[in-house]
C-alpha positions in Angstrom: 27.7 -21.5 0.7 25.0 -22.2 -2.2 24.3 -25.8 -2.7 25.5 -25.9 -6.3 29.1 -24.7 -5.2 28.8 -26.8 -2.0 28.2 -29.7 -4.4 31.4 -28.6 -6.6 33.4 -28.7 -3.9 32.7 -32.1 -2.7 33.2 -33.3 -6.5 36.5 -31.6 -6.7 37.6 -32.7 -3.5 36.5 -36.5 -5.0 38.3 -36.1 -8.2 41.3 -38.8 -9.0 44.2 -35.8 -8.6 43.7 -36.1 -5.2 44.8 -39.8 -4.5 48.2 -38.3 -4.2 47.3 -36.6 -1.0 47.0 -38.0 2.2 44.1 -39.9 3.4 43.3 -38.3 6.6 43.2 -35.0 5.1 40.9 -35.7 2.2 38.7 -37.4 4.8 38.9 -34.4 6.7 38.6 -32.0 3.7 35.3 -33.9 2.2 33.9 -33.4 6.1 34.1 -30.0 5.8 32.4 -29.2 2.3 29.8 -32.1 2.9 28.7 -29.9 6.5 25.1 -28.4 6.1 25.6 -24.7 5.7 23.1 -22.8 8.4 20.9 -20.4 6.3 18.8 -17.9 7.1 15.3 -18.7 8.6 13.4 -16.9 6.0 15.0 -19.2 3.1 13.0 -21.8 2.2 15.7 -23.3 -0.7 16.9 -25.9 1.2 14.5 -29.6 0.8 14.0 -29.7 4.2 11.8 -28.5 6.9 13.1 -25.3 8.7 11.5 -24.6 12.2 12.4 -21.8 14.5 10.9 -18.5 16.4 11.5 -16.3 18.6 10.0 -15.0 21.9 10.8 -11.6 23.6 10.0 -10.1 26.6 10.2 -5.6 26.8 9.5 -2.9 28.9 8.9 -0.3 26.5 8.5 3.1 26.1 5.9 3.8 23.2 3.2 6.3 21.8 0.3 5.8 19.7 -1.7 8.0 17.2 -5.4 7.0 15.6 -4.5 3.1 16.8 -8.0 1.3 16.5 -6.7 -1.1 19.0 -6.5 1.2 21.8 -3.5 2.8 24.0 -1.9 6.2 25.3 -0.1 8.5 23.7 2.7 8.0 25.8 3.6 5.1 27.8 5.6 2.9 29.7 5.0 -0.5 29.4 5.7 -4.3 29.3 5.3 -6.0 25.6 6.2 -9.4 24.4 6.5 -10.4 20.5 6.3 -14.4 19.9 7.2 -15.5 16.3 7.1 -18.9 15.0 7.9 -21.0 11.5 8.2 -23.9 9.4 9.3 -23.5 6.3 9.6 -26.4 3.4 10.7 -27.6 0.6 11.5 -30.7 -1.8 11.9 -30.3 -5.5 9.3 -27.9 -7.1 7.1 -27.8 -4.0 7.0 -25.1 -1.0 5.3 -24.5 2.2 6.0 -21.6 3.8 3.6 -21.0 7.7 4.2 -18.1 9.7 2.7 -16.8 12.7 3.4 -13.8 14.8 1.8 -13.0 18.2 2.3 -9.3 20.0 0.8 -8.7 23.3 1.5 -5.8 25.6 0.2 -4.1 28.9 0.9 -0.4 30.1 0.0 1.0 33.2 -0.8 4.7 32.6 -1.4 7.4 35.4 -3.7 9.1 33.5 -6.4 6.0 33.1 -4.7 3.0 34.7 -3.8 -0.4 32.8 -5.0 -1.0 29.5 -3.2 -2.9 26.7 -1.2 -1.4 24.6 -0.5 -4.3 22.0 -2.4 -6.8 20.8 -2.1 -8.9 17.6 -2.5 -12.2 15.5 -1.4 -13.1 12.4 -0.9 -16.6 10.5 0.4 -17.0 7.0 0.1 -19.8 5.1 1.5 -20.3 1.8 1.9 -23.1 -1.3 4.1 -22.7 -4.1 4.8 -24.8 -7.2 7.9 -23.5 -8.9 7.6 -22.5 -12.5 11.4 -21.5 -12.5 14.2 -20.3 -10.0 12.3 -17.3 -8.3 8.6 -17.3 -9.0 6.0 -20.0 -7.9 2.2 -20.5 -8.6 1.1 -20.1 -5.0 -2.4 -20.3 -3.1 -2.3 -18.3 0.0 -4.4 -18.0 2.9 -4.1 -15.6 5.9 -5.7 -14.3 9.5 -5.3 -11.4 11.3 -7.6 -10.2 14.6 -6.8 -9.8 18.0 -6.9 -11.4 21.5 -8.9 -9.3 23.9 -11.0 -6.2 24.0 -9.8 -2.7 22.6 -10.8 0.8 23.5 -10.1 3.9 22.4 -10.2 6.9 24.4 -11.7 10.1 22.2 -11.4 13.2 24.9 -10.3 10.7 27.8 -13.5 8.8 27.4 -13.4 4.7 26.8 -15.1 3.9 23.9 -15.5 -0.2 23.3 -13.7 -0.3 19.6 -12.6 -3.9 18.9 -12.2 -7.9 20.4 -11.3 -11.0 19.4 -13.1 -11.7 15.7 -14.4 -7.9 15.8 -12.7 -7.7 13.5 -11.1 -10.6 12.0 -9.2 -10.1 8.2 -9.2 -14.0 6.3 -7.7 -13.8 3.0 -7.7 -16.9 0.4 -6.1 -16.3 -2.6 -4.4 -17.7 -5.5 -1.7 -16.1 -7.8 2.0 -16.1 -8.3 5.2 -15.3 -5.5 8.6 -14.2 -6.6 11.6 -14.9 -4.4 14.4 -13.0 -6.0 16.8 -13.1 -3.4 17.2 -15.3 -0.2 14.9 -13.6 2.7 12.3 -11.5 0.4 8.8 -13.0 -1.3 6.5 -10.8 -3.1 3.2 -12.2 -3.6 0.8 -11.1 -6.2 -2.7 -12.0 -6.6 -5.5 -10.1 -8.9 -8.6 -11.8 -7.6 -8.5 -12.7 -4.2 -11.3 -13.3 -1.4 -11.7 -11.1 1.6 -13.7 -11.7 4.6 -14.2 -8.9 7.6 -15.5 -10.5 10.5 -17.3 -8.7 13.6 -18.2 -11.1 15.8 -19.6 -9.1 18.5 -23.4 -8.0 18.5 -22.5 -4.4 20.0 -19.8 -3.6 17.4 -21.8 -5.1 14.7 -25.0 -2.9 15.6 -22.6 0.0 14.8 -21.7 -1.2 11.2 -18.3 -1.0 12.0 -15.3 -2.0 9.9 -17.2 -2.0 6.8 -19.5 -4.8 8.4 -23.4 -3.6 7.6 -25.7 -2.6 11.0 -26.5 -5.9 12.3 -24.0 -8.5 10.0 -21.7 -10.3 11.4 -19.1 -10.3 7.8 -18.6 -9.0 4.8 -17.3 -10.3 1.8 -14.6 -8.4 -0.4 -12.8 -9.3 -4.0 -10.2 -7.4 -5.2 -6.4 -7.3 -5.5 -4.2 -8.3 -2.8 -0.2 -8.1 -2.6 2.2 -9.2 0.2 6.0 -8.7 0.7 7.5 -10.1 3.5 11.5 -9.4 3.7 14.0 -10.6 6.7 17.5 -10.4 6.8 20.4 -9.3 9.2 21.7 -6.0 8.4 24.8 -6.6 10.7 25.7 -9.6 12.6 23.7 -8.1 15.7 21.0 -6.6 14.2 18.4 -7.8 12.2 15.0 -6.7 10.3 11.7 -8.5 9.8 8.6 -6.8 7.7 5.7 -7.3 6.1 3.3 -5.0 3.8 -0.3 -6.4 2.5 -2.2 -3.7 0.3 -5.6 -4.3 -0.5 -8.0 -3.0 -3.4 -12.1 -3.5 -2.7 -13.3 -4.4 -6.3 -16.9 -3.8 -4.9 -16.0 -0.4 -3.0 -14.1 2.8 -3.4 -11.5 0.1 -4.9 -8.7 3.5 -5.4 -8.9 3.6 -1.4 -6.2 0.8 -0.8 -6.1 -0.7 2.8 -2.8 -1.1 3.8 -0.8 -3.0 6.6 2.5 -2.8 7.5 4.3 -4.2 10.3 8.3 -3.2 10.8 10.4 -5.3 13.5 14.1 -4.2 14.0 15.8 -6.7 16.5 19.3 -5.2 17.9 20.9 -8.8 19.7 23.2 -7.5 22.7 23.7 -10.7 24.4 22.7 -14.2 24.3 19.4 -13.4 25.8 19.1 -9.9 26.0 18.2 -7.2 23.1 16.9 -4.2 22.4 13.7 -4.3 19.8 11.6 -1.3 17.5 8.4 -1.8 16.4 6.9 0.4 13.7 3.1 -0.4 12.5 1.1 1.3 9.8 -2.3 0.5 9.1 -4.5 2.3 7.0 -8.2 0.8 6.2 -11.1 3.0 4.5 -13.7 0.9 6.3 -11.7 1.8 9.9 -13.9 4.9 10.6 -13.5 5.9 14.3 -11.6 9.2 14.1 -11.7 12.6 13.6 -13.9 15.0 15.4 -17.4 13.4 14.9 -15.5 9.9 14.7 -16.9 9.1 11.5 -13.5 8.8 9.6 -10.4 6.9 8.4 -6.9 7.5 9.5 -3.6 6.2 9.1 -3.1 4.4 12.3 0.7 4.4 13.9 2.4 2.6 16.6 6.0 2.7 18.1 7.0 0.5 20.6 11.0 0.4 21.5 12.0 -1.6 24.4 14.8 -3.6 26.0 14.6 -7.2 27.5 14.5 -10.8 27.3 15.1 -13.0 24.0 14.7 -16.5 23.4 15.4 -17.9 19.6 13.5 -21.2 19.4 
C-alpha cells in the first residue's frame, strides 16, 4: 500500500461516521492501516533509512569467454555473491549506497585452482527531487578487483589484472529518473573517469588504456546507469545493472559497457538456486585475439545452487 492511500485509510477510518461502531474494532481497524507496509529494498520512497543485503554461498557450474579476469571455459566451482544497502530518504533528499562483492574459486584438472570470480563495486548516490520521479543527483562509483587475474592464451598463464590494475572511479553530476518502484536511470553528459593500474608490471605494458609507465588515466565523457530490481514471482527475483561509457578524448563512438545480471530463484529459507550473466565490453581492454592486441566482448555465466542469508 502507497503512503497516500495508507494515509486515506487511516483518515477514513478516523472520520465521525464511525463513532457508531464499536470501540475495539475501530481500535483494531486504525492498527491495521497505521502498520508500516514492507517495500521492496530497492525503493528508496519511504523517509527512512532502509538497510539490508544478501550473502550467498554456490557451487557452480560456469564457462567463460574473453573474461579479462581470468577462468576456464568450463568449470566446476564454489562462488559466493555478498550484496549490501542503505538506502534514504526525508522530504526532497535521497541517498542511495550500494555495494556488491563476487568472489569465486574453481578447481580445474586441466591447470588446478584459479579464481574464477572476482569483483567490487560501490555506488553512491545524492538526489534532490525536482518532482515525483527525477532528481538532480551527483554520483560517484568504484569498480576493481581483489586479487590477481590471469588469462590463459593457448594454456599459458599470462599475469592480466590485480587489485587497482585496473580500478574504474567515476564522479559525476547530472539528473536520475525513478519512474517506477525498483528502476533508476541515471544520466550524466559530462562526467569524470579515472582508470587506475596500480601495478608497475601491468603499467609497463600500457594496459587498459593506461600509457607505458602511468599509473591512471583520466577520461570525460558521457556516462549512463540503470539499475532495476524486482521479484518477478514470489520466489524468484532479478537484480541488474548497465553503465555505458563514451571517451570524449578517444574513439568516443567506441562505448564501454558493463552489465551485470543476477537472477535469484528462493527454494527454501536458506537455500536457492542463483544465475549470473556479465557483459563487459571496454575499447581500452585489449588482450585478445590472436596477437592479443584487441578488444572483445567479455562473458561470464555462473549458475549454482547453495546457501542464502538475507541480512
Amino acid at each position: 500500500m502507497n503512503p497516500l492511500l495508507k494515509f486515506s485509510v487511516a483518515a477514513f477510518l478516523c472520520t465521525p461516521t464511525m463513532v457508531l461502531a464499536q470501540d475495539a474494532t475501530i481500535k483494531t481497524l486504525q492498527a491495521e492501516a497505521s502498520k508500516t507496509i514492507k517495500k521492496d529494498a530497492a525503493d528508496t520512497t519511504t523517509k527512512t533509512w532502509k538497510k539490508g543485503g544478501f550473502i550467498s554461498v554456490n557451487i557452480t557450474q560456469g564457462n567463460l569467454s574473453n573474461w579479462s579476469a581470468g577462468g576456464d571455459e568450463y568449470s566446476l566451482a564454489i562462488t559466493s555473491v555478498m550484496n549490501g544497502f542503505a538506502f534514504y530518504k526525508k522530504g526532497r533528499h535521497s541517498w542511495d549506497n550500494n555495494i556488491d562483492v563476487n568472489l569465486g574459486y574453481i578447481k580445474t584438472t586441466s591447470l588446478g585452482g584459479r579464481k574464477n570470480d572476482d569483483r567490487i563495486d560501490v555506488t553512491s548516490k545524492y538526489g534532490y527531487g525536482l518532482n515525483k520521479t527525477i532528481s538532480l543527483s551527483g554520483y560517484f562509483n568504484v569498480r576493481t578487483q581483489f586479487f590477481d587475474g590471469f588469462t590463459y592464451p593457448n594454456n599459458v598463464k599470462t599475469f592480466s589484472s590485480t587489485a587497482f590494475a585496473p580500478a574504474y572511479i567515476v564522479v559525476a553530476a547530472g539528473f536520475d529518473w525513478k519512474p517506477i518502484p525498483g528502476l533508476s536511470v541515471f544520466f550524466s553528459p559530462a562526467t569524470s573517469r579515472w582508470v587506475i593500474v596500480n601495478n608497475p608490471t601491468l603499467s609497463a605494458a600500457g594496459l587498459y588504456g593506461v600509457k607505458p609507465g602511468q599509473k591512471s588515466a583520466y577520461e570525460i565523457g558521457a556516462y549512463a546507469a540503470a539499475t532495476y530490481t524486482t521479484n518477478i514471482t514470489k520466489t524468484l527475483n532479478y537484480k541488474g545493472k548497465l553503465e555505458l561509457f563514451s571517451n570524449y578524448r578517444r574513439n568516443p563512438q567506441n562505448i564501454d559497457v558493463f552489465m551485470t545480471n543476477l537472477f535469484t530463484l528462493k527454494i527454501s529459507k536458506i537455500l536457492s538456486a542463483t544465475w549470473n550473466y556479465d557483459l563487459i565490453y571496454d575499447d581500452d581492454v585489449r588482450l585478445f585475439g590472436p596477437s592479443k592486441t584487441s578488444a572483445a566482448l567479455q562473458r561470464k555465466s555462473l549458475i549454482g545452487a547453495g546457501l542464502l542469508v538475507k541480512l
